[in-house]
DOFINU-814480 format. One record per atom (N, C-alpha, C): z, y, x; residue in one letter; atom name; residue number from 1. Coordinates in nm, 2 decimals. Atoms other than C-alpha are relative to their C-alpha. Example, Ala and Ser with C-alpha at 12.3 -4.5 7.8 and 13.67 -1.06 7.14 Angstrom:
<recs>
REC       zz       yy       xx   res   atom     n
REC     0.00    -0.12     0.09     a      N     1
REC     0.78    -0.45     1.23     a     CA     1
REC     0.00     0.12     0.09     a      C     1
REC     0.00    -0.11    -0.09     s      N     2
REC     0.71    -0.11     1.37     s     CA     2
REC     0.08     0.11    -0.08     s      C     2
</recs>
This chain:
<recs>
REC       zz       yy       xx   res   atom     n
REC     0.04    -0.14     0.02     x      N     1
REC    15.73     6.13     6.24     x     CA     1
REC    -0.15     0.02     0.01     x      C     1
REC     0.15    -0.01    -0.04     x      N     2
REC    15.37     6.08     6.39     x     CA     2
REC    -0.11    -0.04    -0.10     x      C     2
REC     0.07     0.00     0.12     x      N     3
REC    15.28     5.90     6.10     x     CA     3
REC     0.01     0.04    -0.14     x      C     3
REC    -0.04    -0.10     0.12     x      N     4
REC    15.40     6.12     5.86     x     CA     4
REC    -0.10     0.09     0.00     x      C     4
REC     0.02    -0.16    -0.01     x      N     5
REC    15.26     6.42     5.98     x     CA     5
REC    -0.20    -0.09     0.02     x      C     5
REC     0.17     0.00     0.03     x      N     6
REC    14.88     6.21     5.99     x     CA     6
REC    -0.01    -0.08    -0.14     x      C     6
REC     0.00    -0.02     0.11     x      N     7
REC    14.98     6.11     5.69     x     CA     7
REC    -0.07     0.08    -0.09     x      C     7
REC     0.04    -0.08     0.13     x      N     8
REC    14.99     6.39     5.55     x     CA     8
REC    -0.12     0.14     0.03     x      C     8
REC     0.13    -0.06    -0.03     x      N     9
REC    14.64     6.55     5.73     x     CA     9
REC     0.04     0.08     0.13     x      C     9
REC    -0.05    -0.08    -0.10     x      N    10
REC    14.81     6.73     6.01     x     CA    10
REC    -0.13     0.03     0.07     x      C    10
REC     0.07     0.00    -0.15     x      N    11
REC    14.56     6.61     6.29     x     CA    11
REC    -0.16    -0.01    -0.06     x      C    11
REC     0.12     0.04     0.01     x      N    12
REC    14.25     6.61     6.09     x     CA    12
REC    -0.06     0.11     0.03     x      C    12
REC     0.12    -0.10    -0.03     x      N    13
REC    13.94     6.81     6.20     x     CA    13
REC    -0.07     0.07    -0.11     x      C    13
REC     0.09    -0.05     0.10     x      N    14
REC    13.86     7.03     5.92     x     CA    14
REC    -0.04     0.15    -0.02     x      C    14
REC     0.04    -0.17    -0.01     x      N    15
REC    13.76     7.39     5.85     x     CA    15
REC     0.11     0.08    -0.08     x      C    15
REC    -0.12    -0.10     0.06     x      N    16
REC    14.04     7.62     5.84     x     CA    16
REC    -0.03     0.13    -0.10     x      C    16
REC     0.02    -0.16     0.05     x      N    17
REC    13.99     7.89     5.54     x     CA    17
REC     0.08     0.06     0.01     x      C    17
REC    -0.09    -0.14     0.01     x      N    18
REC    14.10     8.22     5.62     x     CA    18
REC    -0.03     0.06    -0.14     x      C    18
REC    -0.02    -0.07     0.09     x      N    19
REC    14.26     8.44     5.39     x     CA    19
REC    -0.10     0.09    -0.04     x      C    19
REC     0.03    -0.12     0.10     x      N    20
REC    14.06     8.67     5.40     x     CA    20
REC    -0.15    -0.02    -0.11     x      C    20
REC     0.11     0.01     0.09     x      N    21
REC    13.72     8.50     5.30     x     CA    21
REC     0.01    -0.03    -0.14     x      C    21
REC    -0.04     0.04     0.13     x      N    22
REC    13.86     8.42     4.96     x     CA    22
REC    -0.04     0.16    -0.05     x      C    22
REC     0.04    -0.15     0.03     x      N    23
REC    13.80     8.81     4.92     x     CA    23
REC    -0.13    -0.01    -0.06     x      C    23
REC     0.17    -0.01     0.01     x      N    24
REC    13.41     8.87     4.74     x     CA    24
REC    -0.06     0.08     0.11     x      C    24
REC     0.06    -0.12    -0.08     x      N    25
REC    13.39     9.23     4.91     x     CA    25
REC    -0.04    -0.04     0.13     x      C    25
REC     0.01     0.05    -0.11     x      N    26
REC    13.46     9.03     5.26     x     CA    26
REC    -0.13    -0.08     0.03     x      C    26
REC     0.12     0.06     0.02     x      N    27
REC    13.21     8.77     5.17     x     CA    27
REC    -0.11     0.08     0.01     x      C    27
REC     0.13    -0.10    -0.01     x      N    28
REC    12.94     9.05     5.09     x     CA    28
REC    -0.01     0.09     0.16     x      C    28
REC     0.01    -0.08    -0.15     x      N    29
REC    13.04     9.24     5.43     x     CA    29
REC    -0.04    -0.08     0.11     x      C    29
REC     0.04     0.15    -0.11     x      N    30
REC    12.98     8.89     5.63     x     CA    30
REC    -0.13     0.04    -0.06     x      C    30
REC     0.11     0.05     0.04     x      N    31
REC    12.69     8.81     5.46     x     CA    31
REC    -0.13     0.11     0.04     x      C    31
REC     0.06    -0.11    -0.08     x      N    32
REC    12.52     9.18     5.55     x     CA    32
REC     0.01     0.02     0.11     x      C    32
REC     0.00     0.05    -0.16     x      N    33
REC    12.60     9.15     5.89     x     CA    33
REC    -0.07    -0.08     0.05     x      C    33
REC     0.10     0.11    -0.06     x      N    34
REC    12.46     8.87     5.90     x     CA    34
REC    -0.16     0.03     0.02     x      C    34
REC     0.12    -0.01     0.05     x      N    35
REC    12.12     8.96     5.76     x     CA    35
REC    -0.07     0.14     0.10     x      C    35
REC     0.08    -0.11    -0.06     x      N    36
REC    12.12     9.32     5.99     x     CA    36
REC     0.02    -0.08     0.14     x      C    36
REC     0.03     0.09    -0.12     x      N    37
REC    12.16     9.04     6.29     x     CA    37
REC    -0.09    -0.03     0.04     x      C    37
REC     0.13     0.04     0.00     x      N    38
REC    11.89     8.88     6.23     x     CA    38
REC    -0.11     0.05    -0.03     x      C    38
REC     0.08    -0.06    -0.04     x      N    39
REC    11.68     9.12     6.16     x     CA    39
REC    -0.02     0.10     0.14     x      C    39
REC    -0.01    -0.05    -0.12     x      N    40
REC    11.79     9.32     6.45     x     CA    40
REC    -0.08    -0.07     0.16     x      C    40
REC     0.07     0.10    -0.04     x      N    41
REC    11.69     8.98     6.62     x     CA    41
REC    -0.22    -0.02     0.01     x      C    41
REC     0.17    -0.01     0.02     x      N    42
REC    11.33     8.99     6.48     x     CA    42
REC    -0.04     0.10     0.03     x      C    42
REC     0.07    -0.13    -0.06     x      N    43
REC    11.26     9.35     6.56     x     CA    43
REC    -0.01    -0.01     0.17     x      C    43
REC    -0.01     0.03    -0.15     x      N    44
REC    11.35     9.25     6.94     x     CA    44
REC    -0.13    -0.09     0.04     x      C    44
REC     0.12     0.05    -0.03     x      N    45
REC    11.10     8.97     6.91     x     CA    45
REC    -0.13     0.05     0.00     x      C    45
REC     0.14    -0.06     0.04     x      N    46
REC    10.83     9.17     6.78     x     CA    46
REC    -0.03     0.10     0.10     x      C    46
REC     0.01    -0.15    -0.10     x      N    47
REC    10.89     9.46     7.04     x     CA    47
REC    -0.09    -0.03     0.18     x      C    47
REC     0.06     0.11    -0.13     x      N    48
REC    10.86     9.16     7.32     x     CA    48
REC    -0.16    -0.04     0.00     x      C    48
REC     0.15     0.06    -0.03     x      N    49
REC    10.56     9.02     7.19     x     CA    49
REC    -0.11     0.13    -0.02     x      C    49
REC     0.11    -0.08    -0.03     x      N    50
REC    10.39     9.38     7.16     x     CA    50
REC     0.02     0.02     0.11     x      C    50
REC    -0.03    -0.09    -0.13     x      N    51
REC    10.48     9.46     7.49     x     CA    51
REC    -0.11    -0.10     0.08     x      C    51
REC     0.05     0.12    -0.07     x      N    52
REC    10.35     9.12     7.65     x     CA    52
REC    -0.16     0.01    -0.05     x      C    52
REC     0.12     0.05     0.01     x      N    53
REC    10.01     9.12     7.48     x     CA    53
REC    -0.09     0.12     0.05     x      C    53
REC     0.10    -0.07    -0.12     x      N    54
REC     9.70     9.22     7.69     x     CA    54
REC    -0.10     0.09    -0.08     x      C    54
REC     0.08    -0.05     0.06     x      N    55
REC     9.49     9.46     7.52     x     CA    55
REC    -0.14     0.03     0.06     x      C    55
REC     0.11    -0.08    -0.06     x      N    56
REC     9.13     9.53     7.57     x     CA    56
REC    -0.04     0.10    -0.02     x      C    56
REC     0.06    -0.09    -0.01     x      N    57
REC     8.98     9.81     7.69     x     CA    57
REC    -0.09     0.06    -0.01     x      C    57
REC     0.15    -0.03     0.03     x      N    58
REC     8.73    10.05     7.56     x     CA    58
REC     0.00     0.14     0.04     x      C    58
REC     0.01    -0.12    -0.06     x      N    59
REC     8.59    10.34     7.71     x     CA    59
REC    -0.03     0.09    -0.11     x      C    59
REC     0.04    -0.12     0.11     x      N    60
REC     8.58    10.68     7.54     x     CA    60
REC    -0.12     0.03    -0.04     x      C    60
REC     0.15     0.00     0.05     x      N    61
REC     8.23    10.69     7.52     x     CA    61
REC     0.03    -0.12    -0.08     x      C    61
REC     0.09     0.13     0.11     x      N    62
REC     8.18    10.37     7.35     x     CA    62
REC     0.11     0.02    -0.15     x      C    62
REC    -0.06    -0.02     0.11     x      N    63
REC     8.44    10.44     7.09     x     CA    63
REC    -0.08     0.14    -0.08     x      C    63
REC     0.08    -0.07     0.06     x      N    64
REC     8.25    10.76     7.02     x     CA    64
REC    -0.06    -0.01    -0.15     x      C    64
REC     0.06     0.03     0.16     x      N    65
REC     8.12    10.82     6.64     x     CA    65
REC    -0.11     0.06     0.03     x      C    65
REC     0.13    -0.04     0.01     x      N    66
REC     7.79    10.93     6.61     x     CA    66
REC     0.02     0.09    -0.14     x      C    66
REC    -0.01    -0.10     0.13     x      N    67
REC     7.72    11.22     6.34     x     CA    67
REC    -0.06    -0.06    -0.07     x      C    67
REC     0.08     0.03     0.15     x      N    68
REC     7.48    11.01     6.15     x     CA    68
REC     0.12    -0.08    -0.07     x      C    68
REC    -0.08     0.07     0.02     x      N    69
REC     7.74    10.79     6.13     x     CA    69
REC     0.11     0.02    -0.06     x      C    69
REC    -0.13    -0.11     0.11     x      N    70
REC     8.03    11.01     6.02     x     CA    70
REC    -0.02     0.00    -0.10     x      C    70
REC     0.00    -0.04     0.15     x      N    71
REC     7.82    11.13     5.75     x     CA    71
REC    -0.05    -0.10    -0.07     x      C    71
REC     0.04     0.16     0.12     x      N    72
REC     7.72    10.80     5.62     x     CA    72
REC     0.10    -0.01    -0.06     x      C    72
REC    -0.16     0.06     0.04     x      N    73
REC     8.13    10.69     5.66     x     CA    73
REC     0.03     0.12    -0.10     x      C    73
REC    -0.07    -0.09     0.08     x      N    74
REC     8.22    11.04     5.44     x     CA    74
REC    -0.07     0.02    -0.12     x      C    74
REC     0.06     0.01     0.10     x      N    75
REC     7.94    11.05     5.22     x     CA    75
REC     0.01    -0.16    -0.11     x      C    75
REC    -0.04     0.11     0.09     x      N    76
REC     8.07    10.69     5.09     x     CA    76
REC     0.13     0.06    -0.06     x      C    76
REC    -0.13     0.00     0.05     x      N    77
REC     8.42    10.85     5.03     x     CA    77
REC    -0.05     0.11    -0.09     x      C    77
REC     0.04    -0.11     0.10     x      N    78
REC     8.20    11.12     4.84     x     CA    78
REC     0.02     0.13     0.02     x      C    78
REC     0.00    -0.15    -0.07     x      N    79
REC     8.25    11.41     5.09     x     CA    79
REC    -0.13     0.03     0.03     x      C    79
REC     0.06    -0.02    -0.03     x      N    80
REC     7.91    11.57     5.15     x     CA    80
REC     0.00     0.13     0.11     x      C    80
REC    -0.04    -0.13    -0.13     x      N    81
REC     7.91    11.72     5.51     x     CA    81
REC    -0.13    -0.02     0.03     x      C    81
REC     0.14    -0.04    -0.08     x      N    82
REC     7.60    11.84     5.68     x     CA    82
REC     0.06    -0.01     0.18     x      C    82
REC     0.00     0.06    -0.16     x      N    83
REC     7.63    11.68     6.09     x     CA    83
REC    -0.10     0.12     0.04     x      C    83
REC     0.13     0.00    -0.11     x      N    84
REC     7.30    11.81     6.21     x     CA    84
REC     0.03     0.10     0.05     x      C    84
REC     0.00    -0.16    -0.05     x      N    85
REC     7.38    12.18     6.28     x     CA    85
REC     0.10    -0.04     0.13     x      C    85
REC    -0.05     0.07    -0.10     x      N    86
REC     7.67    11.99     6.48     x     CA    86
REC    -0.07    -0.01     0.14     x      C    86
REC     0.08     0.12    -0.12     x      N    87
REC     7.46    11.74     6.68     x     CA    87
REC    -0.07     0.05     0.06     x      C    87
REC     0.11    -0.04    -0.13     x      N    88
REC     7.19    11.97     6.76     x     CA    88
REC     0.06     0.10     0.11     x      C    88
REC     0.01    -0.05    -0.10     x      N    89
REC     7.44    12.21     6.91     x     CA    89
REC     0.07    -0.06     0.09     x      C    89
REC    -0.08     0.13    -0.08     x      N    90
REC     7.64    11.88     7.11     x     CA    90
REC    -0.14     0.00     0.12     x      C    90
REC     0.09     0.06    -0.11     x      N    91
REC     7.29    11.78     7.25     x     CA    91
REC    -0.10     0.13     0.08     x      C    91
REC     0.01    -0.10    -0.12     x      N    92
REC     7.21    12.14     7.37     x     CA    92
REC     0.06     0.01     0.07     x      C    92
REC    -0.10    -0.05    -0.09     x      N    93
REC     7.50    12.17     7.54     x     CA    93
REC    -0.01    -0.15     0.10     x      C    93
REC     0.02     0.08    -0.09     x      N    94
REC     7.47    11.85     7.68     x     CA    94
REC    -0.10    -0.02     0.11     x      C    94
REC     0.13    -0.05    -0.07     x      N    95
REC     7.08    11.94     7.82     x     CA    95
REC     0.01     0.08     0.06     x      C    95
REC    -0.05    -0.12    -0.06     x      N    96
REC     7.25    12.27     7.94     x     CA    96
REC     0.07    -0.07     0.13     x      C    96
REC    -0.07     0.04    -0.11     x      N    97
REC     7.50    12.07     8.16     x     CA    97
REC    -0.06    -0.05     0.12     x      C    97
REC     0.10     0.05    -0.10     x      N    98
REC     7.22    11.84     8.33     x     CA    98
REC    -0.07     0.06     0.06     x      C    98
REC     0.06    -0.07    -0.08     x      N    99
REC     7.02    12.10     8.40     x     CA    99
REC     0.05     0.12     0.12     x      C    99
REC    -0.06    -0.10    -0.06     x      N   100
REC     7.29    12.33     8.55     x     CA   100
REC     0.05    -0.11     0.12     x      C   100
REC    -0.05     0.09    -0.10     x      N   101
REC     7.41    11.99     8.77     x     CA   101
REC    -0.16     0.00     0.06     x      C   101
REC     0.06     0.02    -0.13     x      N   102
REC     7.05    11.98     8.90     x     CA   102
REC    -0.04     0.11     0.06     x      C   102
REC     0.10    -0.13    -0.08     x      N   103
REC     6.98    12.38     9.00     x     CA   103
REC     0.16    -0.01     0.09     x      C   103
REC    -0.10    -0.01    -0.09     x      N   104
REC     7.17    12.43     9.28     x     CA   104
REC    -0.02     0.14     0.06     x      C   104
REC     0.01    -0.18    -0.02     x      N   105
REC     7.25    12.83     9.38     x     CA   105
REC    -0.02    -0.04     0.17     x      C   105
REC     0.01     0.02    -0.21     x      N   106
REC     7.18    12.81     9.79     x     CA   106
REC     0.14     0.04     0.08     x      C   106
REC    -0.14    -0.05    -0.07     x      N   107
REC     7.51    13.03     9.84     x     CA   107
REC     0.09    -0.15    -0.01     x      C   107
REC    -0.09     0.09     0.07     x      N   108
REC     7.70    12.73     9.66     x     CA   108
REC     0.01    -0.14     0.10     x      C   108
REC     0.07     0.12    -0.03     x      N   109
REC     7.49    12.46     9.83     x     CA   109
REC     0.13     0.03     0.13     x      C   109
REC    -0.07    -0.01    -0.14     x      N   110
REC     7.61    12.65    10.22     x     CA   110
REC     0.17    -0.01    -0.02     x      C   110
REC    -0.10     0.05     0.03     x      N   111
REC     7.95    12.66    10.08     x     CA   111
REC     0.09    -0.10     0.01     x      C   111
REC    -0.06     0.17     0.00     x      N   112
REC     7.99    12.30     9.99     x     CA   112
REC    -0.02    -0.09     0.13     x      C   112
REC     0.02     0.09    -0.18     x      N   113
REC     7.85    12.20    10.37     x     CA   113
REC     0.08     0.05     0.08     x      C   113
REC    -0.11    -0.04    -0.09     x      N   114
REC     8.08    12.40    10.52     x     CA   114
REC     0.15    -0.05    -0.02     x      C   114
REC    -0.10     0.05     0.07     x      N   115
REC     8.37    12.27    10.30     x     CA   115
REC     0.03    -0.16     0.06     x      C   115
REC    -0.03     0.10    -0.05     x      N   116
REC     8.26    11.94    10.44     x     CA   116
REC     0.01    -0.04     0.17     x      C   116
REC     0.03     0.07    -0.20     x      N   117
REC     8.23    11.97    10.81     x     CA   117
REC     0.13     0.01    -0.01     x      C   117
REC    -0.11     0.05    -0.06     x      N   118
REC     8.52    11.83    11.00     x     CA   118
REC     0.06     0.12     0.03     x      C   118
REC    -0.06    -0.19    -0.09     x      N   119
REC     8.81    12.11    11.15     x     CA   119
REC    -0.11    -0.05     0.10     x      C   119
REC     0.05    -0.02    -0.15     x      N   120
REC     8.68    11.96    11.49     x     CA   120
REC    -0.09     0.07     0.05     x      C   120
REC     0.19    -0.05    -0.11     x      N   121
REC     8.34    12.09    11.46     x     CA   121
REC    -0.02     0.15    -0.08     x      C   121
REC     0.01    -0.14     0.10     x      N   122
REC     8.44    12.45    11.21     x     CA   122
REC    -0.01     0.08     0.06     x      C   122
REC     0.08    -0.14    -0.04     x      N   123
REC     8.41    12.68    11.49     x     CA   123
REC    -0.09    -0.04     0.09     x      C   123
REC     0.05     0.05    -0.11     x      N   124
REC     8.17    12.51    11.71     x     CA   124
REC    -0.17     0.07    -0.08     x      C   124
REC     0.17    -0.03     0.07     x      N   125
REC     7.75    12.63    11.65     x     CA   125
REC    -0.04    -0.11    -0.02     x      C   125
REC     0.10     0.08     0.04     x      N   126
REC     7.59    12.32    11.75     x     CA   126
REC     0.07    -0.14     0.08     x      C   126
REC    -0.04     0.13    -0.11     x      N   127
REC     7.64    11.96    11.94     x     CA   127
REC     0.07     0.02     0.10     x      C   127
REC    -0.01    -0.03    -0.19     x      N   128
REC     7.61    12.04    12.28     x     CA   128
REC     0.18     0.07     0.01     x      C   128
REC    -0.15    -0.10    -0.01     x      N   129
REC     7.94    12.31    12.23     x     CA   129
REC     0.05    -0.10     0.01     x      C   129
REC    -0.07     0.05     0.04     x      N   130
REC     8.11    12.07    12.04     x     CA   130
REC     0.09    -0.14     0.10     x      C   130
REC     0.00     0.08    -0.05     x      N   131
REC     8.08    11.78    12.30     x     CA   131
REC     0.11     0.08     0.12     x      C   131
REC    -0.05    -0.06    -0.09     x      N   132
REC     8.16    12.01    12.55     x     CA   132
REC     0.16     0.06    -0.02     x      C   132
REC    -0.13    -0.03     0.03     x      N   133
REC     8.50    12.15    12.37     x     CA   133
REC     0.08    -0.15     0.00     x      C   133
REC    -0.06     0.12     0.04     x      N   134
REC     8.57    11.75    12.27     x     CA   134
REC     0.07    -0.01     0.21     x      C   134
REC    -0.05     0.02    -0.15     x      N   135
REC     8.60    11.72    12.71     x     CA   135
REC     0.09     0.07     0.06     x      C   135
REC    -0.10    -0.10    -0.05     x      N   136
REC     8.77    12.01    12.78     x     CA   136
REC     0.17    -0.02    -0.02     x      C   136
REC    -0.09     0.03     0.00     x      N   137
REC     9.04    11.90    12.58     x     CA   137
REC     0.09    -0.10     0.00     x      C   137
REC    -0.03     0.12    -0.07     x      N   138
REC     9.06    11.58    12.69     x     CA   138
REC     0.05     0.03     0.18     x      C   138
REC    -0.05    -0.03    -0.12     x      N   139
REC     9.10    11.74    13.04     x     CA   139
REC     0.14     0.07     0.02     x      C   139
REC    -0.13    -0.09    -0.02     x      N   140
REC     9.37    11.97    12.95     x     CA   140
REC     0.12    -0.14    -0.02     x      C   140
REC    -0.12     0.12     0.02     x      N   141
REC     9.57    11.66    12.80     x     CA   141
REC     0.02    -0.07     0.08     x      C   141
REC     0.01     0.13    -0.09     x      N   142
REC     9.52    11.47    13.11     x     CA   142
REC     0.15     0.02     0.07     x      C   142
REC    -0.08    -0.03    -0.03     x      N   143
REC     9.74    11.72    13.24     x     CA   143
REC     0.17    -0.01     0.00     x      C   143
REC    -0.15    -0.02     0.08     x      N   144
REC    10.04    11.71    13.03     x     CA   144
REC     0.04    -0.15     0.02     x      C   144
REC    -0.09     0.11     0.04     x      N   145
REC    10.04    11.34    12.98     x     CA   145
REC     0.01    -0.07     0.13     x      C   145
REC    -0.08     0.11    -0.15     x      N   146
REC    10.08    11.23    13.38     x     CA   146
REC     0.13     0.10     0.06     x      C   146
REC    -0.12    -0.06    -0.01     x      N   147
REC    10.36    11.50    13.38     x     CA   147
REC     0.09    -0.04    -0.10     x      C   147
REC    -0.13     0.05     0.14     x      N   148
REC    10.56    11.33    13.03     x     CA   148
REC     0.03    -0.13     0.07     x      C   148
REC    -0.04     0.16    -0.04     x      N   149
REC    10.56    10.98    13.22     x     CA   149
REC     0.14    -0.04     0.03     x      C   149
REC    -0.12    -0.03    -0.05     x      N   150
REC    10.92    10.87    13.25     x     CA   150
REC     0.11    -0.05     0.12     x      C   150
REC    -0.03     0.06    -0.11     x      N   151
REC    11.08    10.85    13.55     x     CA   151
REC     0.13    -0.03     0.01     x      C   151
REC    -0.16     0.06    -0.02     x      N   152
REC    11.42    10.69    13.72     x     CA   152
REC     0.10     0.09    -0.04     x      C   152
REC    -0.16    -0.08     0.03     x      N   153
REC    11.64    11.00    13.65     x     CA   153
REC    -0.04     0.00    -0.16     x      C   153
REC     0.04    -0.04     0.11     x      N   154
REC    11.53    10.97    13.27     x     CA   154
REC     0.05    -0.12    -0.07     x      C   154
REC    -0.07     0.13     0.10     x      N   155
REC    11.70    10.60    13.20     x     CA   155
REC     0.11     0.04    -0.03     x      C   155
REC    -0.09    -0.08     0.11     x      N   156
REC    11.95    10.63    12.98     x     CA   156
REC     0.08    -0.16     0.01     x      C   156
REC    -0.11     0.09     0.03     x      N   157
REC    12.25    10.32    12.98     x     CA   157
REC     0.06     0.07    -0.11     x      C   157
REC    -0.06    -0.08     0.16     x      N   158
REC    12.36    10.35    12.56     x     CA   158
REC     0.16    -0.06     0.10     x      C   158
REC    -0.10     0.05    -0.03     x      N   159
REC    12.77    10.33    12.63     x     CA   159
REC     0.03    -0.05    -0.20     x      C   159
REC    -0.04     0.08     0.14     x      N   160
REC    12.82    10.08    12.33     x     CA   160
REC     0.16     0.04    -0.05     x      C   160
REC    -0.10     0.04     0.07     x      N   161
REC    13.18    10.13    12.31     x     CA   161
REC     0.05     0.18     0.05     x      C   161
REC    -0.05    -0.15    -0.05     x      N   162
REC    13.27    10.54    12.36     x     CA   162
REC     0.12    -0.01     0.03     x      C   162
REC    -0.18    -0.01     0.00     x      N   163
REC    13.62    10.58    12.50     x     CA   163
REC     0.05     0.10    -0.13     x      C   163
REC    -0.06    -0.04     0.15     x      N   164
REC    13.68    10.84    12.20     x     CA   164
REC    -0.02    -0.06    -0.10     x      C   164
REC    -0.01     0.09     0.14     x      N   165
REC    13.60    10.64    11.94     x     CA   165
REC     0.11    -0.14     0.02     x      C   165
REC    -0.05     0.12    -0.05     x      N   166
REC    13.80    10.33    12.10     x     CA   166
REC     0.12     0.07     0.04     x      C   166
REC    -0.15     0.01    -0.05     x      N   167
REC    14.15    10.47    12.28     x     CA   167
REC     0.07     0.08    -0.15     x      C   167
REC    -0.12    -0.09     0.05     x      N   168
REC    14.46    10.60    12.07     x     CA   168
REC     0.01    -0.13    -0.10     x      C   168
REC    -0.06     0.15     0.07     x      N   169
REC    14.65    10.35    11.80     x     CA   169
REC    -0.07     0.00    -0.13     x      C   169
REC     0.00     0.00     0.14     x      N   170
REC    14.47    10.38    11.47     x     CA   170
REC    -0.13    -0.05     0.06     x      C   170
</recs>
């Protein structure tokens, strides 16, 4: 029987065709599958490798266009723009800014030094007070903290195992 049946191919290793690939339409539905796999595949790679690469950085200034420069780049594509009315009013305003960062109004000035003193020292006039309030309330705390110290009626034994939680059958 054994050698009948390898006889007649039984046990050989070969590729079994299914019915249904004998179909075209089947064929064509494999074969598209296949192709949105592997591109699905390549869009993943591409997504990885933009993600992974290090780009350098440029600061907003330095990417900056210049107006001569604009109208060079538009006057090649045959647009004639006039910059300068631009540029001169960019670099007033920018001469405007520098000069208004160095006048300083006096109210503004007292303001901004008051903004920076410490709480410690915001209602104090001068040093001397201040030194003087810093002691005071070092004395008052002296108070409080040799009265929080904790004494023998204040230990505490945790009971790890509570009888309510622990007696009855469940």
């Amino acid at each position: 029987e054994e050698k009948a049946l390898e006889g007649e191919g039984f046990y050989e290793d070969g590729e079994v065709e299914d019915p249904e690939d004998a179909d075209d339409e089947t064929k064509e539905v494999r074969s598209t599958a296949k192709k949105i796999r592997e591109a699905r595949a390549l869009r993943v790679l591409e997504a990885q490798s933009r993600k992974n690469k290090e780009k350098g950085r440029v600061s907003r200034a330095d990417k900056g266009v210049s107006g001569k420069q604009l109208q060079t780049e538009l006057g090649k594509l045959g647009l004639d723009v006039d910059v300068s009315s631009e540029m001169k009013r960019d670099q007033s305003r920018k001469a405007a800014a520098v000069t208004r960062g160095k006048k300083r109004d006096p109210s503004h000035v007292a303001a901004v030094e008051r903004s920076q003193r410490p709480r410690s020292r915001s209602g104090v006039r001068d040093e001397s007070m201040h030194k003087e309030a810093v002691q005071r309330a070092r004395f008052a705390s002296r108070k409080v903290a040799a009265k929080s110290r904790k004494g023998e009626g204040d230990r505490h034994i945790p009971d790890l195992k509570p009888k309510h939680l622990f007696c009855g059958d469940r």
